[in-house]
Residue frames as qw, qx, qy, qz and C-alpha x, y, z in Angstrom:
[[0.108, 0.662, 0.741, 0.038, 5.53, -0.38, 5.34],
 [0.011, -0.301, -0.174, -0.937, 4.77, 3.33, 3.44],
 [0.263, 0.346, 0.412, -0.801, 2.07, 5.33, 4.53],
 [0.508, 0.228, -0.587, -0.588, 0.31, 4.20, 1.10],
 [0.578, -0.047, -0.808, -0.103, -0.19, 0.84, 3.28],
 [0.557, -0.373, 0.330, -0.665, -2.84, 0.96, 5.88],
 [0.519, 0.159, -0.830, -0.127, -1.94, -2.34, 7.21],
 [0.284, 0.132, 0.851, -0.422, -5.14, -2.88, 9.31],
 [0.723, 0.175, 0.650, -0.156, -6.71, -3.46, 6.56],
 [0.417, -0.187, 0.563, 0.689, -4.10, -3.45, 3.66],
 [0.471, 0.831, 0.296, 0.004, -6.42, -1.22, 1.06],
 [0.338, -0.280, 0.337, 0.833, -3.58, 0.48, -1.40],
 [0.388, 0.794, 0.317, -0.344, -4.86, 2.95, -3.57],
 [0.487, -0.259, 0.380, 0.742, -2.96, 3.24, -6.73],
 [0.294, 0.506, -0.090, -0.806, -3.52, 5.73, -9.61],
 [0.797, 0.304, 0.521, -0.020, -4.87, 3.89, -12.44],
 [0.599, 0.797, -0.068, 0.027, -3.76, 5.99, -15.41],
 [0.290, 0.623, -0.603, 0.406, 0.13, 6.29, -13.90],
 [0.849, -0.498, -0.168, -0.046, 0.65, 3.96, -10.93],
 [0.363, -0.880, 0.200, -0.234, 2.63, 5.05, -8.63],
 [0.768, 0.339, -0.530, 0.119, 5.94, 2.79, -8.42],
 [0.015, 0.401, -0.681, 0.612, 6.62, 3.29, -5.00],
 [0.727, -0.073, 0.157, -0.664, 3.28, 1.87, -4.43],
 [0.590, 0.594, -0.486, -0.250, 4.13, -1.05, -7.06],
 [0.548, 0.393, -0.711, 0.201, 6.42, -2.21, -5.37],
 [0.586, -0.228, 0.498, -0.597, 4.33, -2.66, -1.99],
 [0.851, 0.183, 0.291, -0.398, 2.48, -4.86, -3.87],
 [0.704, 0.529, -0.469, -0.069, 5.23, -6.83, -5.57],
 [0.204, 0.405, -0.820, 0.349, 6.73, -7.59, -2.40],
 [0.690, 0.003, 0.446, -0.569, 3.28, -9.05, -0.93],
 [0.792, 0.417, -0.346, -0.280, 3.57, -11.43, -4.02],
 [0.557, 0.596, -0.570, 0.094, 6.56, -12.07, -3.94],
 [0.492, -0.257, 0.598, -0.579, 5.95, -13.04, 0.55],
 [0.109, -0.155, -0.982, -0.014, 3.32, -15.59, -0.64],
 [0.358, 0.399, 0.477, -0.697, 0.12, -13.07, -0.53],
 [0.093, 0.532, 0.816, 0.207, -2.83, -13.22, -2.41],
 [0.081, -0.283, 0.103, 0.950, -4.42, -9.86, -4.01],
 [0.373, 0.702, 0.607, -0.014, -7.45, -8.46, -5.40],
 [0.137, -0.443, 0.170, 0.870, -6.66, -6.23, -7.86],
 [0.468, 0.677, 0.173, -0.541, -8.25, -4.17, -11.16],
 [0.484, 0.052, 0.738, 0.467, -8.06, -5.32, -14.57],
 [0.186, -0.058, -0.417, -0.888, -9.50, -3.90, -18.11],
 [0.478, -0.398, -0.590, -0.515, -12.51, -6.05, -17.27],
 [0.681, -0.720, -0.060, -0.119, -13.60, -7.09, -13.55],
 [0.016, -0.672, 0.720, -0.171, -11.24, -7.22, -10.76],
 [0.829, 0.084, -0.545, 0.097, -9.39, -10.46, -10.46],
 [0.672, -0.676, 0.302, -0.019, -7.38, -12.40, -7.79],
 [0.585, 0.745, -0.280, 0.155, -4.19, -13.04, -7.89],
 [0.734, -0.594, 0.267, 0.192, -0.74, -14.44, -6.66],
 [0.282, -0.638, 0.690, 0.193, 2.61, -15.30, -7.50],
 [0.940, 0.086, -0.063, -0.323, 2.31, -17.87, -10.18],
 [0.553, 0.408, -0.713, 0.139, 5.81, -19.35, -8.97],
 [0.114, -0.414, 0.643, -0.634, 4.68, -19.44, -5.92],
 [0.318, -0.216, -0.902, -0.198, 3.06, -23.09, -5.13],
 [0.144, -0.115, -0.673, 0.716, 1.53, -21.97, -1.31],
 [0.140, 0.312, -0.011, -0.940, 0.14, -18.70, -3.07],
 [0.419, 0.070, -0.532, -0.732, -1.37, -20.35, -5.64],
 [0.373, -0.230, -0.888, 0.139, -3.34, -23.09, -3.17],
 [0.146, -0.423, -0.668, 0.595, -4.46, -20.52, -1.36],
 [0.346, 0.260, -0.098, -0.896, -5.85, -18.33, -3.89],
 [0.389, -0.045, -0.858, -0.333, -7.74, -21.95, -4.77],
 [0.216, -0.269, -0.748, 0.568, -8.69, -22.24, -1.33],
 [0.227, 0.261, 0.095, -0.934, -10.46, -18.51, -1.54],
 [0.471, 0.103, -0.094, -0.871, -12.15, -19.35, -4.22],
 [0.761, 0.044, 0.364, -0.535, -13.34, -22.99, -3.72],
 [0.670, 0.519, -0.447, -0.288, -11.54, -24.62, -6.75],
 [0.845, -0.235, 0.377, 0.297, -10.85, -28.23, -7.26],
 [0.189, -0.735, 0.475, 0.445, -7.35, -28.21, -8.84],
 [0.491, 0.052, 0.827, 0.268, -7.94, -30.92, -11.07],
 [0.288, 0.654, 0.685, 0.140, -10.53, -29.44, -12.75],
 [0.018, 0.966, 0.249, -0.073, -10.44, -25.32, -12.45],
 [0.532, 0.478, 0.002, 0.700, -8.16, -23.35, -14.85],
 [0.520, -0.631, -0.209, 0.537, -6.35, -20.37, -13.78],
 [0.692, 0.688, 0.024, 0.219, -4.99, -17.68, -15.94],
 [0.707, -0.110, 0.011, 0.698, -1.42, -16.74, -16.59],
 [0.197, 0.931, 0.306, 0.025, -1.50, -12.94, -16.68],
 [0.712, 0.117, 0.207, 0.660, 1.58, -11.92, -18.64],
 [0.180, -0.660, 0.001, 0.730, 3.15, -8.37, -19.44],
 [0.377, 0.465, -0.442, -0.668, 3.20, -8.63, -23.27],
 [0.896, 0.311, -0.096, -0.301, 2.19, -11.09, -25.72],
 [0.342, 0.713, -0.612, 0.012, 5.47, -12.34, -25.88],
 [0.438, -0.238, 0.789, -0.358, 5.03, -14.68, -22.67],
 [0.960, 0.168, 0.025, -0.225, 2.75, -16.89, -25.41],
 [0.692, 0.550, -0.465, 0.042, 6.37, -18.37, -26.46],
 [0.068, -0.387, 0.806, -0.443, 7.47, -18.77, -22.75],
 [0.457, 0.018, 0.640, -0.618, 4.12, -20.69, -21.44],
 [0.831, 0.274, 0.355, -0.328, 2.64, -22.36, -24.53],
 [0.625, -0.121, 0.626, 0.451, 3.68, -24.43, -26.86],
 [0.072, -0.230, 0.450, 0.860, 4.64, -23.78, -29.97],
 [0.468, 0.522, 0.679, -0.218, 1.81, -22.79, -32.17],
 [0.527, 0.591, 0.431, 0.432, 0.69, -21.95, -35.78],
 [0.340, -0.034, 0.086, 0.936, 1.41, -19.35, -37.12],
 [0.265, -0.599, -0.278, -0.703, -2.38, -17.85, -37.96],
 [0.522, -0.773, -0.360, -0.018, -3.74, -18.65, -33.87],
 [0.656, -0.336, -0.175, 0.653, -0.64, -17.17, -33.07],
 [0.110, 0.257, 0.334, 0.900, -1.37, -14.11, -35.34],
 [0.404, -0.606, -0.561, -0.394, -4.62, -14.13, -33.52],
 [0.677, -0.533, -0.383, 0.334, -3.59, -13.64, -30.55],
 [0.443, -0.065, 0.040, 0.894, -1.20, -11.06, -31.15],
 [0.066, -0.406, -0.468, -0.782, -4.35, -9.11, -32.30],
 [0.418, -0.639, -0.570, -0.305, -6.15, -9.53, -29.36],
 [0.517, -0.630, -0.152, 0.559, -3.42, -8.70, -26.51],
 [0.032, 0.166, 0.618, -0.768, -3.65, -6.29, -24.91],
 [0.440, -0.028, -0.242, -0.864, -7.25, -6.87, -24.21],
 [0.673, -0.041, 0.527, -0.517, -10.31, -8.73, -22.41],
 [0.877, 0.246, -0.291, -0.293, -9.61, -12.05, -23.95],
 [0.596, -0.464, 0.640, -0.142, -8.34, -15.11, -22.06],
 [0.633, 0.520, -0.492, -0.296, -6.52, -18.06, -24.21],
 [0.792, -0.289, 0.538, -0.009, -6.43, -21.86, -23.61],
 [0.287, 0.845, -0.438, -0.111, -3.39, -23.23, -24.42],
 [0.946, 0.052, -0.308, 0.083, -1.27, -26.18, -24.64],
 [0.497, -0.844, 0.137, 0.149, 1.28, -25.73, -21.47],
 [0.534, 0.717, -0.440, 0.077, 4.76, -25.52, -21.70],
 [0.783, -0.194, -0.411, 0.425, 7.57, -27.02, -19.52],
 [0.200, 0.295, -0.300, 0.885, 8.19, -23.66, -18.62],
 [0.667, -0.325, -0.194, -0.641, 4.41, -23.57, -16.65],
 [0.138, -0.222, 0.835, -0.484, 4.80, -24.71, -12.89],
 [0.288, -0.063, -0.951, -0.098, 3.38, -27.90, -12.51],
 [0.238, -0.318, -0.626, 0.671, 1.23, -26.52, -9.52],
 [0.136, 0.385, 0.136, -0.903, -0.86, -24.47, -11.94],
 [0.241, 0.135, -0.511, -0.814, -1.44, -26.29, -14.80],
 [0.753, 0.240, 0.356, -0.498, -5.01, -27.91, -15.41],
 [0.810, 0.467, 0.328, -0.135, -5.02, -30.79, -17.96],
 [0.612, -0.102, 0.277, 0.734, -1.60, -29.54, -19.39],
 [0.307, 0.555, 0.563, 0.530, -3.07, -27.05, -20.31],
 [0.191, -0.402, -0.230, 0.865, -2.58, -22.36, -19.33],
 [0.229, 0.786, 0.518, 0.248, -4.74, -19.88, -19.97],
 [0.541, -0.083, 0.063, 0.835, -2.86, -16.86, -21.00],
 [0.139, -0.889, -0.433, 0.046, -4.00, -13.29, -20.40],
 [0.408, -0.016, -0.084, 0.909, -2.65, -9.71, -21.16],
 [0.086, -0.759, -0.522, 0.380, -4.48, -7.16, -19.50],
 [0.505, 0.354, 0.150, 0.772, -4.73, -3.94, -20.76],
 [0.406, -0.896, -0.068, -0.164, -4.88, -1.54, -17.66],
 [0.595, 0.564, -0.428, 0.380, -1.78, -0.29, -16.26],
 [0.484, -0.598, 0.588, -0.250, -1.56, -1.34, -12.44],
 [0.854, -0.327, 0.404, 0.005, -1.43, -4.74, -13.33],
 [0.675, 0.676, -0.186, 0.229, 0.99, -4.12, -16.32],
 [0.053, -0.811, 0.447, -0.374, 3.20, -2.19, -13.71],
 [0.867, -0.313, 0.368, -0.123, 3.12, -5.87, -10.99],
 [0.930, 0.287, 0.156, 0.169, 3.83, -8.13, -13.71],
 [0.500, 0.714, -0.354, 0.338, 7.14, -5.73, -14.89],
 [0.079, 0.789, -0.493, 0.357, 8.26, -5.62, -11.79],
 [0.846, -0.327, 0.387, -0.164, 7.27, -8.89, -10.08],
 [0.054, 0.439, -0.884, -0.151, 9.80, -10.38, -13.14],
 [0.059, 0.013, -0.985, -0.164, 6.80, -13.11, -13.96],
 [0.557, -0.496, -0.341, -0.573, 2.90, -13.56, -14.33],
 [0.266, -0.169, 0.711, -0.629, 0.51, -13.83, -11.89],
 [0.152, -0.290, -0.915, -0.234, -2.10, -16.34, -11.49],
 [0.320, 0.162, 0.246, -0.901, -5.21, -14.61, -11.28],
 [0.102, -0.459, -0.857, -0.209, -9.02, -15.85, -11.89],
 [0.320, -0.644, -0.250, -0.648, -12.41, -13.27, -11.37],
 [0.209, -0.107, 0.630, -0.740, -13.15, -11.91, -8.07],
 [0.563, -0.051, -0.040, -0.824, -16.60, -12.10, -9.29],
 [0.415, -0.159, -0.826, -0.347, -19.26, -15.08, -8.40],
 [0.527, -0.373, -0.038, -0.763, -22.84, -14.77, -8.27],
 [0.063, -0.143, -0.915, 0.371, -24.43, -16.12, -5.26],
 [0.093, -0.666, -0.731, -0.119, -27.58, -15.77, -3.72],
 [0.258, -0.859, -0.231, 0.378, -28.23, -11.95, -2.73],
 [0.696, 0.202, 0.175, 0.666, -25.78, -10.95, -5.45],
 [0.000, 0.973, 0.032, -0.230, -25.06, -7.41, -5.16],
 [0.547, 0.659, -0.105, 0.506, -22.23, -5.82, -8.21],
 [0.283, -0.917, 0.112, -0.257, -21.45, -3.31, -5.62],
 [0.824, -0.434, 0.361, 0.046, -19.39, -5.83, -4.01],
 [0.842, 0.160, 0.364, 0.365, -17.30, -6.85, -7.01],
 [0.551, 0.582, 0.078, 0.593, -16.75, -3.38, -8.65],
 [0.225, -0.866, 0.179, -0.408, -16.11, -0.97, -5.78],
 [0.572, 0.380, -0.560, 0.464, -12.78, -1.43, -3.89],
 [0.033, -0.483, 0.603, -0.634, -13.88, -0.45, -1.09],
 [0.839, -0.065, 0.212, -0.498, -16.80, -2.68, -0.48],
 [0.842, 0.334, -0.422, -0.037, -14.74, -5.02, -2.18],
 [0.043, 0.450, -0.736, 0.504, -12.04, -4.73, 0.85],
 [0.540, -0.268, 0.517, -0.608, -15.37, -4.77, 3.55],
 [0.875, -0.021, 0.013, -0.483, -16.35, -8.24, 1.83],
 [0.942, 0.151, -0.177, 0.241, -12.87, -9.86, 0.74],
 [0.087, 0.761, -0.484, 0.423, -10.17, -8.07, 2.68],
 [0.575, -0.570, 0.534, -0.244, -10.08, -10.61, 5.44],
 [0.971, -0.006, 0.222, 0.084, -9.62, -13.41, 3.17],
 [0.651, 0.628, -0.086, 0.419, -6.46, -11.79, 0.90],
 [0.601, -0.146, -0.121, 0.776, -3.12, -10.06, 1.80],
 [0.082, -0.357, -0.012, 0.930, -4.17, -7.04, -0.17],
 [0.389, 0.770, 0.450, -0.230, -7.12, -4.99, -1.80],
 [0.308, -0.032, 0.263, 0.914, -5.68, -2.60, -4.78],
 [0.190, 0.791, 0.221, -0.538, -7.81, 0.59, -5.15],
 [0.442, -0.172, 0.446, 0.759, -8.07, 1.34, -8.79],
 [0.414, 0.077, -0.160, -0.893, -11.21, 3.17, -9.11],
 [0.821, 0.184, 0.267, -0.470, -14.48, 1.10, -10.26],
 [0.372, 0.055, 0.902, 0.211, -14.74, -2.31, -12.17],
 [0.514, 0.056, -0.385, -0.765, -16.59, -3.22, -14.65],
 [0.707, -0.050, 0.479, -0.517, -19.11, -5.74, -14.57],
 [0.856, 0.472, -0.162, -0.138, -18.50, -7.97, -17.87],
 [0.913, -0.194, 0.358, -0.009, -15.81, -10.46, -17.74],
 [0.058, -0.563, 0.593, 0.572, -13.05, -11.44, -20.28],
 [0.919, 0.160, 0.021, -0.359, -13.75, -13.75, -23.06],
 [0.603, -0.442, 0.664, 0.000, -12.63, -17.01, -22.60],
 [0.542, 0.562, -0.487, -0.391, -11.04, -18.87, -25.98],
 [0.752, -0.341, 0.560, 0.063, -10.07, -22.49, -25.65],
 [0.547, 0.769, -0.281, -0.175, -7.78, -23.03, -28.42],
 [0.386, -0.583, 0.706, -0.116, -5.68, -25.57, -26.92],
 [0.807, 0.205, 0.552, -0.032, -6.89, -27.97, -29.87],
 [0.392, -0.144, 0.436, 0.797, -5.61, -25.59, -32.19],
 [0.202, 0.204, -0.176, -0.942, -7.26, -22.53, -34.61],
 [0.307, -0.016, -0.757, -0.577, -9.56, -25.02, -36.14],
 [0.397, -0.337, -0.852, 0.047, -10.87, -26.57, -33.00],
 [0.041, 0.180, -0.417, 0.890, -11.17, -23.38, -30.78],
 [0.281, -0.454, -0.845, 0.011, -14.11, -22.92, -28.45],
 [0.151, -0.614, -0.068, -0.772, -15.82, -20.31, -27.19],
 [0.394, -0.408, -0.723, 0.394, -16.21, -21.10, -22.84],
 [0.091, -0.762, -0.370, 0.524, -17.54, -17.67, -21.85],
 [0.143, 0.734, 0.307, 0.588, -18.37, -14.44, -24.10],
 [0.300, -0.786, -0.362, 0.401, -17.53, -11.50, -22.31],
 [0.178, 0.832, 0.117, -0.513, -16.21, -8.34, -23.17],
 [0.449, -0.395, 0.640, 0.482, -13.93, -9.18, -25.77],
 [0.712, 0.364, 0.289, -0.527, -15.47, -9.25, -29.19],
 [0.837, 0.009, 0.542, 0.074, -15.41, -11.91, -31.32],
 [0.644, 0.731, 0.217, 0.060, -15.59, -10.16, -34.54],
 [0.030, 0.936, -0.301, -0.179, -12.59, -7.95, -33.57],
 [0.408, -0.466, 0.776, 0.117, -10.39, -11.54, -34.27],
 [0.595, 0.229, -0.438, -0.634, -12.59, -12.63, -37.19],
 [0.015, -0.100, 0.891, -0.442, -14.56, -14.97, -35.33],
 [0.444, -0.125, -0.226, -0.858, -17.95, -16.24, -36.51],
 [0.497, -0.054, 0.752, -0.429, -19.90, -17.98, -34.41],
 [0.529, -0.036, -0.541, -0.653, -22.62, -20.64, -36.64]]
């Protein structure tokens, strides 16, 4: 344990613009243990585990209440490239689409692969995610595989942002339920957008607008 890890109540601060690799790897080996993380993304911060890790991924379900049968996860990958490991093959324009959108606040349902641990998928079906912020670029290289991650955020009664985009307040509200907090400055407050495309280019769906914009993928809503 570094002096970077205050492990009574595991806040890690990492730089956002250059993260810190000595740090990194704190938090790759909390993954890689079977912990459960809150960490910073282009849009809000997310949770997050191991997505090989069956335990990890139950218990980041557990956190947030999800039945498994029913509530997706996403796969949050280092490059586009992981669409060819984790979904099936696909056309050649939604696949062009994609490529356009990663890196970047847009979340893609997908038809799973066999390569997609049974223990994650919903309906056969992964939602695939390349962030484009560079602490969780830096996990994913070095954890050697996504992580399953889903929003920290969800509104309740008394909602207060404060909670969701500040790390530390984010620790004083979820730090007792996770392994680790990651300090990466503020959140934002807008979501990814969510694509379901897992019928293919023709059938896609819009499930959540958020920051992502539609037009930037020539996307017209009617």
């Amino acid at each position: 344990m570094t002096d970077s890890l205050n492990s009574a109540n595991m806040l890690v601060k990492l730089n956002p613009g250059k993260p810190e690799i000595d740090k990194v790897l704190e938090v790759v080996k909390c993954l890689k243990d079977g912990g459960v993380i809150i960490y910073p993304t282009d849009s809000v911060y997310g949770l997050g585990c191991d997505i090989t890790h069956k335990k990890a991924v139950e218990k980041l379900r557990r956190i947030k209440q999800l039945d498994p049968e029913r509530a997706s996860l996403t796969c949050v990958c280092e490059s586009v490239k992981c669409v060819g490991t984790y979904a099936k093959k696909l056309s050649t324009p939604l696949y062009k689409m994609i490529k356009q959108a990663f890196p970047g606040p847009y979340t893609f349902i997908l038809p799973a692969s066999k390569r997609v641990p049974k223990h994650f998928q919903t309906r056969n079906t992964v939602g695939i995610r390349v962030v484009d912020h560079p602490i969780p670029k830096e996990i994913v290289h070095y954890l050697g595989n996504p992580i399953a991650s889903i929003s920290l955020m969800q509104p309740e009664e008394g909602f207060d942002w404060d909670y969701y985009t500040d790390p530390h307040l984010i620790q004083e509200k979820f730090g007792p339920k996770v392994d680790m907090v990651i300090d990466g400055g503020y959140g934002n407050m807008i979501p990814s957008t969510v694509i379901d495309c897992s019928e293919g280019l023709e059938f896609l769906t819009i499930v959540r607008q958020g920051m992502g914009e539609l037009e930037h993928l020539g996307i017209e809503l009617v």
